[in-house]
BAVEXGU-817909 format. One line per field, with one value per residue (C-alpha): residue in one letter; x, y, z. Coordinates in steps of 0.1 Angstrom, whole numbers, always signed. Each point is the difference from the previous one (the first is absolute). Layout:
N
aa (A | ...) $
X (X | ...) $
Y (Y | ...) $
Z (Z | ...) $
END
This chain:
376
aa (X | X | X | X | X | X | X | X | X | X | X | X | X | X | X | X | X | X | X | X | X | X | X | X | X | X | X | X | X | X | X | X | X | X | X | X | X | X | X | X | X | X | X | X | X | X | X | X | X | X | X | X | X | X | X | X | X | X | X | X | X | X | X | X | X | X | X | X | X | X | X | X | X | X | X | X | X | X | X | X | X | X | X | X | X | X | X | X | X | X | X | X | X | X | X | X | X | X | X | X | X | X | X | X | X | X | X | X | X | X | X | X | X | X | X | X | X | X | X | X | X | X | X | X | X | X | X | X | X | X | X | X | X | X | X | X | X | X | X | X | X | X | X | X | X | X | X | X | X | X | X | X | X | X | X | X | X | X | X | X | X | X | X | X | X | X | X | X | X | X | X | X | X | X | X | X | X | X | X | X | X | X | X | X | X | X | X | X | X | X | X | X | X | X | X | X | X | X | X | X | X | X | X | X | X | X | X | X | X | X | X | X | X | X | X | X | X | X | X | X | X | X | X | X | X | X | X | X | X | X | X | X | X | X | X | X | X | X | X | X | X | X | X | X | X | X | X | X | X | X | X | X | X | X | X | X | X | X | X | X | X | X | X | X | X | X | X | X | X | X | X | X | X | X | X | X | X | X | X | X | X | X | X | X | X | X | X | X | X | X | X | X | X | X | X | X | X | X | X | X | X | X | X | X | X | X | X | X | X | X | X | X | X | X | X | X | X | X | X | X | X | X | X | X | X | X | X | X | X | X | X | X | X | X | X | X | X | X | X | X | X | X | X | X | X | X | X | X | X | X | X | X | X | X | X | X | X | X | X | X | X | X | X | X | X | X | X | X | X | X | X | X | X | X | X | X) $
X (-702 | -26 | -11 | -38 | -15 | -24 | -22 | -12 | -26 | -38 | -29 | -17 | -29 | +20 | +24 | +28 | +21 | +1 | +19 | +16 | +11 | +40 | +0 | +25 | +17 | -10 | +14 | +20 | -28 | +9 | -17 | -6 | +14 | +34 | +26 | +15 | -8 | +13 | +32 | +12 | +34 | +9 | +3 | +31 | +10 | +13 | +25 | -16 | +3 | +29 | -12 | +27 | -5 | +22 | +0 | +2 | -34 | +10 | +9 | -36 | -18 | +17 | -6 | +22 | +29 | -4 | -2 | +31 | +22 | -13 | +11 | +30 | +7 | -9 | +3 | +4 | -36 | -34 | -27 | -40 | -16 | +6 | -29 | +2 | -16 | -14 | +32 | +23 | +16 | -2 | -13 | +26 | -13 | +33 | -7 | +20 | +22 | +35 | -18 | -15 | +37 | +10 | -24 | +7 | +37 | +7 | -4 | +20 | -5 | -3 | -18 | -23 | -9 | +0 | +9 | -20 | -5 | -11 | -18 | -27 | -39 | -12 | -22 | -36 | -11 | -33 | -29 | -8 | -26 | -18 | -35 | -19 | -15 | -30 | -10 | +36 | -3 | +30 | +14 | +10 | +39 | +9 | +29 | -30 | -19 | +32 | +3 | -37 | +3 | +26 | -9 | -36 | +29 | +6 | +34 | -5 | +26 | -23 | -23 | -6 | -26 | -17 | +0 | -31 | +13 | -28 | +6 | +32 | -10 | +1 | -27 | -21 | +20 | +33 | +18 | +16 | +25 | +1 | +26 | -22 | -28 | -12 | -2 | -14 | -32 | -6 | +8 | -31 | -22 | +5 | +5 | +25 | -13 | +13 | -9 | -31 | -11 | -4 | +14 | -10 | +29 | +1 | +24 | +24 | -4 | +29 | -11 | -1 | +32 | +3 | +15 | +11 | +19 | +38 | -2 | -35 | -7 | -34 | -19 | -5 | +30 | +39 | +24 | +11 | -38 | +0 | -7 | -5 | +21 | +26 | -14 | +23 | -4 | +2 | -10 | -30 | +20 | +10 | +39 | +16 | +4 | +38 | -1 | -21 | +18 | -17 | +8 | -12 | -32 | -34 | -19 | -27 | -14 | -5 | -32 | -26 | +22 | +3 | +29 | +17 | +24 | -22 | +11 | -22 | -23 | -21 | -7 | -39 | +17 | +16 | -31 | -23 | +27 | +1 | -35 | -3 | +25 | -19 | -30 | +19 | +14 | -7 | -28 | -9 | -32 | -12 | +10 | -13 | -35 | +0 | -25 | +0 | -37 | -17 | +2 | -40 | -3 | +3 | +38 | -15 | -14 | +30 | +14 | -33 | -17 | -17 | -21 | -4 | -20 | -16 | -18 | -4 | -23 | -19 | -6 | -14 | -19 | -18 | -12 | -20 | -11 | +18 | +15 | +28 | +20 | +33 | +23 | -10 | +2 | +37 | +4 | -9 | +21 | +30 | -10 | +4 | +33 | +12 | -10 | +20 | +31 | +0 | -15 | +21 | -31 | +3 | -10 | -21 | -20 | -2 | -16 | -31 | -2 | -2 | -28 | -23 | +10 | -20 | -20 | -24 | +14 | -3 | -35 | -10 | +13 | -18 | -33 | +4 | +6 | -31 | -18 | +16 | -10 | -38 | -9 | +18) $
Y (-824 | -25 | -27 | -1 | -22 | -29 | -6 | +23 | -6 | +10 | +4 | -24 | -4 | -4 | -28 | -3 | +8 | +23 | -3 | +33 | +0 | +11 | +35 | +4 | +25 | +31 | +10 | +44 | +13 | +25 | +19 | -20 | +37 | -5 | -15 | -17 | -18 | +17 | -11 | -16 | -4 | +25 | -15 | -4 | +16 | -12 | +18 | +5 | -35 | -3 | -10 | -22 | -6 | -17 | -38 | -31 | -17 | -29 | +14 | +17 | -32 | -21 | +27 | -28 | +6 | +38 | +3 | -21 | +20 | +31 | -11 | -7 | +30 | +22 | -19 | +35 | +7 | -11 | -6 | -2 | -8 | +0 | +1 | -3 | +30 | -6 | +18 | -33 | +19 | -8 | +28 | -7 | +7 | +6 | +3 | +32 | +30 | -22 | -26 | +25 | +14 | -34 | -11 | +34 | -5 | -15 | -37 | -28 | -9 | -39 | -23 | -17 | +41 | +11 | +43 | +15 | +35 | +15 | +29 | +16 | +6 | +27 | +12 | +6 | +41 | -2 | +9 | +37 | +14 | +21 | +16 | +21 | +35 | +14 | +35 | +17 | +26 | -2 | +33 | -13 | -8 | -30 | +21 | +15 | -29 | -15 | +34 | -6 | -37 | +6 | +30 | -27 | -22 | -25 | -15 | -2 | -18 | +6 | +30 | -10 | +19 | -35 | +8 | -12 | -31 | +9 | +42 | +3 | +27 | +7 | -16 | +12 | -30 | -1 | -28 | +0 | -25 | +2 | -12 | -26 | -18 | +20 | +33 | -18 | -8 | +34 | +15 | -19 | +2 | +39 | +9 | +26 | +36 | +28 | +35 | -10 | -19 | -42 | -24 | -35 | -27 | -34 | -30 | +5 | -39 | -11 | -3 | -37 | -15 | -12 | -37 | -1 | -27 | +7 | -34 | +3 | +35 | -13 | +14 | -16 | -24 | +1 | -16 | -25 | -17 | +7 | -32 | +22 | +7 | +32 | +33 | +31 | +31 | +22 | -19 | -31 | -22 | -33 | +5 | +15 | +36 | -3 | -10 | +30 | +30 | +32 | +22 | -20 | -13 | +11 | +5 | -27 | -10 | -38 | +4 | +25 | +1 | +39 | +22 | +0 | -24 | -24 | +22 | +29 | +9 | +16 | -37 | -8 | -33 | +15 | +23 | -33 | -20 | +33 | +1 | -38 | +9 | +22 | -18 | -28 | +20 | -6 | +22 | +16 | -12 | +39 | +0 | -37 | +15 | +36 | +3 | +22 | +14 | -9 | +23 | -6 | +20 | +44 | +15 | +24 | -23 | -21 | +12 | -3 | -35 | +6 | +32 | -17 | -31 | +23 | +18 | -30 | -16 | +33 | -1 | -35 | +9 | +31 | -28 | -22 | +35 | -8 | +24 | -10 | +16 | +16 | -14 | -31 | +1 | +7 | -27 | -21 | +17 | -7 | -33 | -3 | +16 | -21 | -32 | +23 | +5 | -31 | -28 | +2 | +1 | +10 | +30 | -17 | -15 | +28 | +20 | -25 | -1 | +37 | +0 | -22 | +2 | -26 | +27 | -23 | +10 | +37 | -4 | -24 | +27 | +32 | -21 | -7 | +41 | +9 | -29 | +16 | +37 | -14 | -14 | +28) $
Z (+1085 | +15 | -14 | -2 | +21 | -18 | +30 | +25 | +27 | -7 | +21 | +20 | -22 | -35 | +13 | +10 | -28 | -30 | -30 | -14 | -31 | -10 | -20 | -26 | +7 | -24 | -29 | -3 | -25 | -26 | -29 | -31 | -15 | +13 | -22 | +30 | +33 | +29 | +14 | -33 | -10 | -23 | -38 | -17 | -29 | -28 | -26 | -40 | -22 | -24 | -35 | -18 | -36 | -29 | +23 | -17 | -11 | +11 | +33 | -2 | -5 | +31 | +35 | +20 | -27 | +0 | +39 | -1 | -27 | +21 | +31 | -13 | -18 | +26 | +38 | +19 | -12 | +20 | -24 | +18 | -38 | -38 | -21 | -40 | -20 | -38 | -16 | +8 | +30 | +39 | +30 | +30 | +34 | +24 | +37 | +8 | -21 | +2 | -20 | -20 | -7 | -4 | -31 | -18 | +0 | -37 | -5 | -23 | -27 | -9 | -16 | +25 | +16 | -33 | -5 | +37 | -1 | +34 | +8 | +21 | -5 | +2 | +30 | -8 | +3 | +20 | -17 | -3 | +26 | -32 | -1 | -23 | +11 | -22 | -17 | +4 | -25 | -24 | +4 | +37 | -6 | +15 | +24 | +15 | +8 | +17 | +20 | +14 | +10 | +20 | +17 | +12 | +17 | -36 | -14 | -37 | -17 | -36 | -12 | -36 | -26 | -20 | -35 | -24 | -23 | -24 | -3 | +16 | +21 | +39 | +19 | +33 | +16 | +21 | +11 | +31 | +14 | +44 | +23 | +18 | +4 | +27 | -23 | -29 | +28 | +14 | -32 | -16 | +32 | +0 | -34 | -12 | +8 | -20 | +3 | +22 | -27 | +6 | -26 | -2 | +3 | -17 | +2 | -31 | -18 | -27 | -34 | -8 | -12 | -33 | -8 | -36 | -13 | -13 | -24 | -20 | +11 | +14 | +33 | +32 | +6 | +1 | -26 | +36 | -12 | -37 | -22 | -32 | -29 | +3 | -18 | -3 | +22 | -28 | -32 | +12 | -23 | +16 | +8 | +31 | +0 | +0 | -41 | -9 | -15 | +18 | -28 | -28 | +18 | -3 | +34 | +5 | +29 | +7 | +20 | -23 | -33 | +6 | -10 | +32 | +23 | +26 | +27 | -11 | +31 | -26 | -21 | +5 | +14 | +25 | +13 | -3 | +23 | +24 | +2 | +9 | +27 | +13 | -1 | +21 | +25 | +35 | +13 | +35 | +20 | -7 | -35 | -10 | +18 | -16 | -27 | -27 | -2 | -36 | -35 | +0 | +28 | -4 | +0 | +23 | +29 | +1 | +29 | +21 | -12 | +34 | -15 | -33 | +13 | +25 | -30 | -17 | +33 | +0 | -39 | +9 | +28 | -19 | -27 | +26 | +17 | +36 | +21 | +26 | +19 | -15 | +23 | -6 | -40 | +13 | +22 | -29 | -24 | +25 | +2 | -40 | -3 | +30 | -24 | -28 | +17 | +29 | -17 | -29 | -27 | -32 | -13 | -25 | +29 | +23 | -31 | -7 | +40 | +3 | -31 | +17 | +38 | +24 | +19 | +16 | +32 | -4 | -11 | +28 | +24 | -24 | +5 | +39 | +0 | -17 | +19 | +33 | -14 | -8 | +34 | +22) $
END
């Protein structure tokens, strides 16, 4: 490859030499999409950690001494990391599957090591790829709905009927678990047609997890960060669980005093700590935005806001005797529900605008009209 050259000769009437600048040389480009650049070396992988529990906590509390008494207690095995975890046990890291093998064979037992018990985590499952499909009448079995996804080219893994918590009873709603990603996306971009007929298809969200407390029975934290006193499961007195006699106990839940243990999912505790949870779930851009319209407004225009406010502007209108034109009473009207269902206002708000609407435009444009009508 040439070098490029620094100077080079120039016409006559610029001088008699130019400077060029040196161009780096330019960079392979590749898609911000791709996991990867191109021509990368492929990335190592790495066997599953080995958890070891029952060391020493004096070993635990000196990581020069522990990486020392392992070494020494295992030297055939490579180790990349050990982290601590908050159970007083240690995550090992080996490099490759003969280390691996090596850390799960049994280990001594001393003083300074302490009583090591080996063994392997276990691998994550990736999440399921679930969604929702709308207005399946529940005499559909299930079988059948599995029969028609994959005769439209889908892998279900999961055709499940959801059941009602509150009645108990079969709902218009299926859940559906796909193989991939892939499905999941054209499944929701198409919907699921049956029998000619199109069926609407949401993303299938977890109900919020509930964090109770094992020691005081309490919501929203784990016994790891408890600083209160211990309240039994079954009982609310202050003892451990273990000293209660099951038999001889009456039921009495530490949390609302009811007749039940603190594990009932019907306690009003436990409803008010799943509705928090639910409160405080992450939302969607579309969801956070969504807005449900206003109880002041008709059951039977809320699913066309547009039409309400349009006879709302023409009620208006008729009471300052000015005519406009209809379409654009329903230009406005659009204009209102886009504030409705864009701008994130408040039903409240978009009800006192809709009673007295700013129609100085409208009737700047119904007076230029008749003005226009007059002189022609």
């Amino acid at each position: 490859m040439e070098e490029p050259e620094i100077f080079r000769a120039a016409p006559e009437d610029e001088g008699e030499f130019q400077v060029v600048r040196r161009k780096a040389p330019k960079r392979a480009k590749f898609s911000s999409n791709d996991s990867e650049p191109p021509n990368s070396p492929p990335r190592q992988s790495y066997p599953q950690p080995i958890i070891v529990t029952g060391i020493a906590q004096e070993a635990l509390n000196n990581p020069i001494k522990l990486a020392r008494l392992i070494e020494k207690e295992k030297p055939n095995a490579t180790i990349r990391d050990i982290k601590s975890t908050k159970n007083n046990a240690i995550l090992i890291f080996p490099i490759d599957p003969h280390s691996a093998n090596a850390l799960l064979q049994p280990w001594t037992q001393n003083s300074q090591l302490g009583n090591p018990k080996p063994r392997i985590t276990q691998q994550r499952e990736a999440p399921a790829i679930a969604v929702v499909v709308c207005g399946i009448n529940p005499q559909i079995s299930d079988q059948e709905i599995t029969t028609e996804l994959k005769d439209q080219g889908y892998n279900p893994k999961l055709v499940k009927r959801l059941i009602s918590k509150e009645t108990q009873k079969k709902t218009w709603k299926l859940k559906i678990i796909l193989e991939d990603i892939t499905e999941k996306n054209q499944l929701m971009k198409e919907g699921l047609i049956l029998g000619y007929q199109k069926h609407r298809v949401e993303n299938y969200k977890e109900p919020p997890t509930i964090i109770q407390c094992f020691k005081c029975q309490s919501f929203g934290h784990t016994y790891h960060n408890c600083s209160s006193a211990s309240k039994c499961l079954r009982c609310g007195e202050e003892h451990n669980i273990k000293i209660v006699k099951k038999k001889k106990s009456k039921k009495k839940c530490a949390n609302c005093q009811g007749d039940h243990i603190a594990m009932y999912k019907g306690c009003p505790a436990y409803q008010k700590a799943r509705l928090e949870a639910k409160e405080t779930t992450p939302k969607t851009y579309a969801e956070a935005t969504k807005i449900q319209i206003t109880n002041k407004l008709p059951k039977t225009e809320k699913t066309n806001i547009t039409l309400f406010c349009a006879e709302l502007i023409r009620a208006c209108l008729t009471k300052v005797n000015i005519s406009i034109r209809s379409s654009d009473i329903l230009s406005y009207a659009s204009h209102l529900a886009m504030i409705h269902f864009n701008l994130n206002v408040k039903g409240e708000e978009l009800f006192e605008i809709i009673k007295n609407p700013p129609l100085d435009e409208a009737v700047d444009r119904a007076k230029k009209q008749a003005t226009e009508a007059t002189n022609g």
